[in-house]
N, C-alpha and C positions, 0 to 999 in steps of 0.2 A: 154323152155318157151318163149323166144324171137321169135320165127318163131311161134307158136301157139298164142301167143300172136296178129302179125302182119295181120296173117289169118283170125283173125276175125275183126279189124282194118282195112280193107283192105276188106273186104267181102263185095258182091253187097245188102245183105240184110242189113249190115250196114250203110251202104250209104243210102239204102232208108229209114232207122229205121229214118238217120238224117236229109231229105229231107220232112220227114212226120211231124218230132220236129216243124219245119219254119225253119232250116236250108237253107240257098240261096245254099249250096256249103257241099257235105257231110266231108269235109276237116274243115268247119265252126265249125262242132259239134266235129272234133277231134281235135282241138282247146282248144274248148271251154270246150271240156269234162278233156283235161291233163292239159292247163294253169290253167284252173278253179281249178285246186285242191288246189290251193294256194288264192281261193278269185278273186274280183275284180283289180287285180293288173294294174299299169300302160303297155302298151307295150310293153315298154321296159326293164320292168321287167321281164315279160315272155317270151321275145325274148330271154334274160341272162339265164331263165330258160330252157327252149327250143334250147339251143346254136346248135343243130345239124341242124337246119332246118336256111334255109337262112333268115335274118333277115325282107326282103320285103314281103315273104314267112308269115312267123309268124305273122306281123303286117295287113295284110288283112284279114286271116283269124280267129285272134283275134277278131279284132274288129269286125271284120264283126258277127261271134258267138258271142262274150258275151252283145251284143245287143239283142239277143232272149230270153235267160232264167239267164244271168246276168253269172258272172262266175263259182259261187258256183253251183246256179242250174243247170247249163251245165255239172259239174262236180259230182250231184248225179244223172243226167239222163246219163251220160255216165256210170256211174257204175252200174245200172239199168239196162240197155239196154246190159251189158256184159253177167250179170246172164242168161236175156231174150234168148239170141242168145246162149248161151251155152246149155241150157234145151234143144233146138233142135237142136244140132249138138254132142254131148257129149256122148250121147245115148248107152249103151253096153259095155261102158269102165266100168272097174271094178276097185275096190278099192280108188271110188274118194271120200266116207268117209276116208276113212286114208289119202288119199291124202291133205286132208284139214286140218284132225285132224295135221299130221305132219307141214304140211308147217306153220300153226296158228302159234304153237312153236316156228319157226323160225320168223315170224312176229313179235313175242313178246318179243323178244331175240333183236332181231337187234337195232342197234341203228335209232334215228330220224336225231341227229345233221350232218347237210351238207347235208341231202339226203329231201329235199321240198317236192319233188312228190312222193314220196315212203309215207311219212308220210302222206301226205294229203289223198293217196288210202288206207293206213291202218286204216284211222279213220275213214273211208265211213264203214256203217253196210249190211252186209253179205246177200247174196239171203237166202232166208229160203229151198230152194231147192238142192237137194244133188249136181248137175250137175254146176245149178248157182256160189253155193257157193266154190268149190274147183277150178274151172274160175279164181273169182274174187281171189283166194288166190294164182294161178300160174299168174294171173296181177300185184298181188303186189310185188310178188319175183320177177318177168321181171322188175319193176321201181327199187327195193330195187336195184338189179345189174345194171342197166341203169344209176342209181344216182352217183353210186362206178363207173362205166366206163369211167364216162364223166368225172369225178371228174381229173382221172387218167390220162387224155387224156387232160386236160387244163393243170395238172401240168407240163407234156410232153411239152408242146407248135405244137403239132401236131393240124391243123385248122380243124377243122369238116368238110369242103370239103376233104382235104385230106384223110382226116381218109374214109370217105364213098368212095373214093377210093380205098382204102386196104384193105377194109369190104368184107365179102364173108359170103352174109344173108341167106347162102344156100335157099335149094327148098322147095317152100311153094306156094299154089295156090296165086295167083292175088299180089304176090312180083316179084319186075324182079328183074334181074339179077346182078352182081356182077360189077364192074366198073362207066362208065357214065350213063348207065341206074337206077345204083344204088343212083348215088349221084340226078340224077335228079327228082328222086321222093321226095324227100328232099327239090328241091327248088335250088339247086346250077347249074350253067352254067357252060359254056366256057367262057375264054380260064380253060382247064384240065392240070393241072402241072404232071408234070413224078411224083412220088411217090415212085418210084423203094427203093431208098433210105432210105426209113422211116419203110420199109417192117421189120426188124429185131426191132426197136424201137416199131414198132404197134404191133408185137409178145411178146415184154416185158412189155406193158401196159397190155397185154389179161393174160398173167401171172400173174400181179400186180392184177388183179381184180376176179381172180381164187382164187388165195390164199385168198384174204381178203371175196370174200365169201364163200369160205372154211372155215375159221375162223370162221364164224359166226355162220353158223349151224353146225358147232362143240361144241358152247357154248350152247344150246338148243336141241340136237339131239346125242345119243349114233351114233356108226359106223353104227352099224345094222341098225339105221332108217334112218341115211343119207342115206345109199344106198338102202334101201324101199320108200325112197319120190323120191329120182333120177330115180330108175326106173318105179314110177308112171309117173312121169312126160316126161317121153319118152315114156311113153302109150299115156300118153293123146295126147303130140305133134307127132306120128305113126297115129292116127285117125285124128286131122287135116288138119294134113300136108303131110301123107301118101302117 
């Protein structure tokens, strides 16, 4: 979900979806569309929320975005605009009703507390279209695990430059690569710390955030449907990210 996810975040059609919005900067509408999920919050609220993106990073194109459709509305045209782009890339995959139908359950399962943006995507309402809709429901399991990750990674004390150092966001169109190219989509610079060291602690956070969402859609999903939505969801990210 995180790489199919990134792929369409990341997509030249999205970019113009958000340059069309009056976005100045298609970075503006991706902003405006994840801070937004939390309302019109201060900066630097959303920077705290946002902690992986440099915080000079966050604050321009906060501001700069929720000037256009305010936060809230940046954050139902970003979940609008997911549906949109999905109905025409989605196309052929099969079983993206169950695909929804399962993940829903695990949506509903999951908890809210500690997780902002997972919660603010799960109460945004549903494309009506089969393609749209199972999208938006492998978006919100990318935030619901995004929420747990980060969570796990502050408790660490491991710095969100570092960590997108140690990150390996595998191959997915219009994502680069693993290292400085990785951290620098994100907003972070030079000077780059060695990280060598943190490699075994960063393998016990991705553990930490496995189990606990393992945990989760264990409490809403028998064995057999865990491993029918897992491997939906490696259909759907095979056709994106293929």
């Amino acid at each position: 979900p995180i790489s199919a996810g990134a792929s369409w975040m990341l997509h030249p059609e999205q970019f113009e979806a958000s340059l069309g919005a009056g976005y100045e900067h298609p970075f503006a509408g991706h902003f405006a569309g994840r801070g937004g999920m939390i309302g019109d919050a201060p900066t630097e609220v959303v920077s705290a929320l946002l902690y992986h993106f440099a915080p000079e990073v966050t604050a321009q194109f906060w501001e700069s975005g929720k000037s256009v459709h305010g936060g809230t509305g940046g954050a139902d045209l970003y979940n609008k605009q997911a549906g949109e782009w999905a109905s025409r890339h989605l196309a052929g995959v099969n079983g993206l009703d169950r695909f929804a139908e399962l993940g829903e359950k695990v949506i509903a399962a999951a908890p809210r507390s500690g997780l902002p943006i997972f919660a603010g995507w799960a109460a945004k309402p549903r494309s009506p279209e089969t393609a749209g809709h199972a999208f938006q429901v492998l978006l919100i399991l990318r935030e619901l695990r995004g929420g747990i990750h980060m969570a796990a990674l502050a408790l660490s004390g491991i710095s969100p430059k570092e960590a997108h150092l140690l990150n390996n966001p595998g191959s997915c169109p219009n994502r680069p690569g693993p290292g400085t190219d990785y951290a620098g989509l994100f907003g972070w610079s030079e000077p780059f710390p060695d990280v060598s060291h943190l490699k075994a602690l960063r393998e016990e956070i991705e553990e930490t955030t496995n189990r606990r969402m393992s945990e989760i859609v264990a409490s809403a999903l028998s064995a057999d449907e865990a491993e029918e939505l897992a491997n939906l969801a490696k259909a759907i990210n095979a056709k994106l990210c293929g």
